[in-house]
N, C-alpha and C positions, 0 to 999 in steps of 0.2 A: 885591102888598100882603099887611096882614099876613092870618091865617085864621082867621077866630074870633075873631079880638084876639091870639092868639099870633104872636112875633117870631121865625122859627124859623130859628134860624142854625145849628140843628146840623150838616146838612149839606147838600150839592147835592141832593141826590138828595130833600131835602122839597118838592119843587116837585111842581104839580099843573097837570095839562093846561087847558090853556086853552079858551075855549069854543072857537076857530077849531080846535082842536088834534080839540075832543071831535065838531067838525062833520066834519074829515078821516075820523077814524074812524069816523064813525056811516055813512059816503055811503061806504067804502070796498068795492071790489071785491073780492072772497075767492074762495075755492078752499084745495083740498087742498094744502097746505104739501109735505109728504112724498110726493106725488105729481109736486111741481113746477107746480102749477096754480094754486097764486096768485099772481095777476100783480104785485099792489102789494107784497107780499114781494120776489117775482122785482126788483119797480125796485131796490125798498130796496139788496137784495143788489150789484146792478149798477154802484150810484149809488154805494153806501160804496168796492166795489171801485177803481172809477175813481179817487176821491177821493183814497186810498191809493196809487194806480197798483198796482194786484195786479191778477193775472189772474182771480181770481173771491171770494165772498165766501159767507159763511154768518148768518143772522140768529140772535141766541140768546136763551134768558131774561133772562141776565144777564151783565154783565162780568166775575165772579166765574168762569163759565163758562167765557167766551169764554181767560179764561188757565188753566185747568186742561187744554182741552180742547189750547189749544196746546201746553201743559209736556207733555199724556199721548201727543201726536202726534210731537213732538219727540224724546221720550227712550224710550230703553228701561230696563226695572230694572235700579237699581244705579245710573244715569247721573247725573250732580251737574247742577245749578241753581245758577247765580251770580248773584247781584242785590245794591242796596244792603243795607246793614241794616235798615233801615225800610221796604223794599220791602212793598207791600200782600199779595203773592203770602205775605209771610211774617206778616204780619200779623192776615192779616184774611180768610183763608180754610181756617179750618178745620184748616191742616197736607194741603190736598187732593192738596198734590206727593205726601207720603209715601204716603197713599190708595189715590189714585187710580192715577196713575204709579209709585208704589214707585220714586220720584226720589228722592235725597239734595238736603241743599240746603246751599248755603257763603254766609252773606251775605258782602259785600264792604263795608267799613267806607268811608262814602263823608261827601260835604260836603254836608250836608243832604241825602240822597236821592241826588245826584251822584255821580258817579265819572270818573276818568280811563285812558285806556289802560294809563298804567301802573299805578294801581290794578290793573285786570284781571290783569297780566300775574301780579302777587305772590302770586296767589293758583288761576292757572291748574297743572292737573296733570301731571305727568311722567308719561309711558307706563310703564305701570308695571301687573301685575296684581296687585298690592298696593292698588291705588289705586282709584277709584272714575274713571269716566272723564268730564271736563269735556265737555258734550254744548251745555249753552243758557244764554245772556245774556240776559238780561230789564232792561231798560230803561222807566222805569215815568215817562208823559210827561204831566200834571206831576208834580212829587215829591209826591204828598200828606204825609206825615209831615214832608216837608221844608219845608214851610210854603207850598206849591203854586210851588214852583222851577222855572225853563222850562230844559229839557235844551239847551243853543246847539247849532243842528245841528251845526256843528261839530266838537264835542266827540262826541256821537251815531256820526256818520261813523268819526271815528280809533278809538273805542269795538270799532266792527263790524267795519273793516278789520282791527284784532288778531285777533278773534274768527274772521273767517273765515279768518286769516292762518293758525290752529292748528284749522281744522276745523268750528269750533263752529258753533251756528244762533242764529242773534238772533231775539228775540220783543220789541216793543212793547205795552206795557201802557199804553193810550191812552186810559185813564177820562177822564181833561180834555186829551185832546190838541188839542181845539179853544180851549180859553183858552188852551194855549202859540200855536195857531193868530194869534188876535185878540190875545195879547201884544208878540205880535214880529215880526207880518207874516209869517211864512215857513210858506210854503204846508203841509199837512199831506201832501202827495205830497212835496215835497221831504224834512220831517221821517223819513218809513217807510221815504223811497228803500231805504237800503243796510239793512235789517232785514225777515227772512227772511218776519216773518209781526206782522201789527199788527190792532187795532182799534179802534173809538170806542165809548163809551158813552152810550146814551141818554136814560137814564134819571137824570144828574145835572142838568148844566147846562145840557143843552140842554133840560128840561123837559117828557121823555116820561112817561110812568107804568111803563115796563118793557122792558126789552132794550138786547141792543149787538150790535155786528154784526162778525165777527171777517173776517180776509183775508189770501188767499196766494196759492201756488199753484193752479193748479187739483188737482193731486196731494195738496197739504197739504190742501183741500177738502173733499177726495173721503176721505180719510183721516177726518178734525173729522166729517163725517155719521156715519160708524159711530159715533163716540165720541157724540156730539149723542144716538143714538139711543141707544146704553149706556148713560147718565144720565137718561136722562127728558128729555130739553129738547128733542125734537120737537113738533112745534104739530100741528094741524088748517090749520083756516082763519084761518091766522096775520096775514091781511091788514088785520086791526083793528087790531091794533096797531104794523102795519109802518106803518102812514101817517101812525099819530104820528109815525115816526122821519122819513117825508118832507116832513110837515108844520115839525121841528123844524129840516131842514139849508136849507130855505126860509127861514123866518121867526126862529130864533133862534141862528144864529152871530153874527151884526155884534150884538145885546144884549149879549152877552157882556163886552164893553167896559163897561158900566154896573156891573157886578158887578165887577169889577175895582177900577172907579174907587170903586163903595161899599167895597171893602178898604181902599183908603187912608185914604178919610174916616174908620172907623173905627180904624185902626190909629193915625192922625194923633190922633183921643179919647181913647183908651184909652192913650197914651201922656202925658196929661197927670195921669192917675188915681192917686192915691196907695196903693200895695202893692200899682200892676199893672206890670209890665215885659215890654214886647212881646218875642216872641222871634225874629223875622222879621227879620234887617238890613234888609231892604228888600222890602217885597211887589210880586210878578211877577205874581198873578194875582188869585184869589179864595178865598185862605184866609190867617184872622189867628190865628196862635198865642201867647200869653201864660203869666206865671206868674203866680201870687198868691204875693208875697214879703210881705205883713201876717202879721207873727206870729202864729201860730194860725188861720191862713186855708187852707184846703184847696178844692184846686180841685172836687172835688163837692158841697162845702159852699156854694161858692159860684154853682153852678150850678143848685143846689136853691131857693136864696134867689133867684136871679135867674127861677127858674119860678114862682114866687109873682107874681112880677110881669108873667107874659106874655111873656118872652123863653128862649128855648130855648138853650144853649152844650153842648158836650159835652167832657167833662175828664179828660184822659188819664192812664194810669198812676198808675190808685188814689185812694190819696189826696192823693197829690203836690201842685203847683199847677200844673198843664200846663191849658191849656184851649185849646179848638180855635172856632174861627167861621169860618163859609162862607156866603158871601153869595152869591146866585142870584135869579131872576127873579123872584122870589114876595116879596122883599123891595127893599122903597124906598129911598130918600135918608133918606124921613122915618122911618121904621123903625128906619134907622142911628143916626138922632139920640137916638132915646129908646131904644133899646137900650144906650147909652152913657149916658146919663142915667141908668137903672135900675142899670149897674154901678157909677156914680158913687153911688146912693145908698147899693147893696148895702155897698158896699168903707167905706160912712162908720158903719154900725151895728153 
């Protein structure tokens, strides 16, 4: 529900632990992280691993993390990063390929967030020491910029068999891989199968207050700890907040479906709305992106007037009219309703 009275659709990631959530971790059993002694970590770790089918796993701050850590394990300097154009890696971290990894990066001009093998292939590199050399795929499960697109494994599979066909390593970028999960039935070990190194994040939709838990190897592991400890993102007694994450693969995968079905109802509103035009052909999960096409309407303009009112949106690309909405646990049916309501007023003044 909503918090404060605010309708807060900006993203997954506004959700707040639940009491059952805040009981897990008040009663959790801790130890030394970086020792190896806490045991509710050690599940966490155990449980994502399995989930994924990888042979071991690592807990982190963040999913931000959890993919820098795999681009800097992956590649050596100089090595290119291929991903959508709107991949989050390129997005929304900082530039931490170039950073951190001293990775080159080539987005891949994709279909919302999508891409095809042969997409890959037009853009993979000739041996060549002129060249920078194609090292990792990054697959980002759901597209977020793409308007939360679910990767068809399928598609995924042919993606990685090119990729390993010419050497490469695939990484899954698995922030909402669980709403591709609950979109389309197909298991999240099935989704990672053929991708070298994958993880979920916990802290959006499943409704933790922090972390995601990255998975490989036990080599690539073993490697992700040095880097985990390079960057500051080793814990103590990390087990407080590892039982959010076991309290959340419990009790809030199958909601996820709710959140879903609140995109549509919204997207179904907001497309009756005059000078809004959905930009989503069809929502696959829990995000609704629009424009503001009303002359002289600007999407932060209109996001600002919609906070006056108790509903949060967040609006892409300046002043444009891109606006993004993400519906999660923390928001209702009833929410939807008058969230839609308030941009029906907003859009009429």
């Amino acid at each position: 529900m909503a918090h404060n009275g605010l309708i807060d659709l900006y993203s997954d990631t506004q959700t707040r632990p639940s009491t059952g959530m805040r009981r897990a971790m008040a009663e959790a059993e801790v130890g030394d992280e970086q020792r190896g002694e806490d045991p509710t970590t050690k599940r966490l770790e155990e449980r994502v691993a399995d989930l994924l089918g990888k042979e071991a796993a690592v807990f982190l701050p963040s999913g931000t993390m959890c993919n820098q850590i795999a681009i800097a394990v992956h590649c050596l300097p100089g090595d290119e990063v291929v991903a959508a154009d709107n991949a989050h890696i390129f997005f929304s971290e900082a530039g931490g390929a170039a950073s951190l990894a001293r990775a080159q990066t080539w987005p891949i001009r994709s279909d919302q967030g999508l891409f095809t093998a042969q997409d890959l292939t037009l853009v993979l590199r000739e041996p060549s020491r002129y060249l920078p050399r194609s090292r990792l795929v990054v697959i980002e499960q759901t597209a977020n910029l793409g308007g939360g697109r679910v990767w068809p494994v399928a598609q995924i599979n042919e993606v990685a068999a090119l990729a390993h066909s010419h050497r490469l390593t695939v990484h899954m970028d698995g922030a909402r891989l669980m709403n591709a999960v609950v979109a389309s039935g197909v298991s999240a070990k099935t989704f990672a199968e053929h991708c070298d190194t994958a993880w979920i994040d916990l802290s959006k939709g499943l409704g933790c207050p922090v972390g995601g838990v990255l998975a490989g190897s036990k080599d690539f592991i073993h490697e992700a700890w040095r880097w985990k400890q390079r960057i500051g993102g080793a814990f103590r007694q990390s087990g407080i907040v590892a039982a959010a994450g076991l309290y959340a693969l419990d009790h809030n995968i199958e909601v996820l479906a709710a959140d879903h079905s609140n995109a549509r109802l919204l997207a179904g509103k907001l497309a009756s709305i005059p000078g809004i035009k959905l930009s989503n052909a069809k929502i696959e999960s829990n995000i609704v992106f629009f424009e503001v096409t009303a002359p002289g309407r600007t999407g932060p303009g209109v996001c600002a007037e919609l906070l006056k009112r108790n509903v949060r949106m967040s609006s892409f690309g300046g002043t444009n009219g891109r606006v993004r909405c993400v519906t999660h646990l923390d928001v209702s049916t009833t929410d939807i309703e008058r969230a839609a309501a308030a941009l029906a007023e907003v859009m009429k003044v």
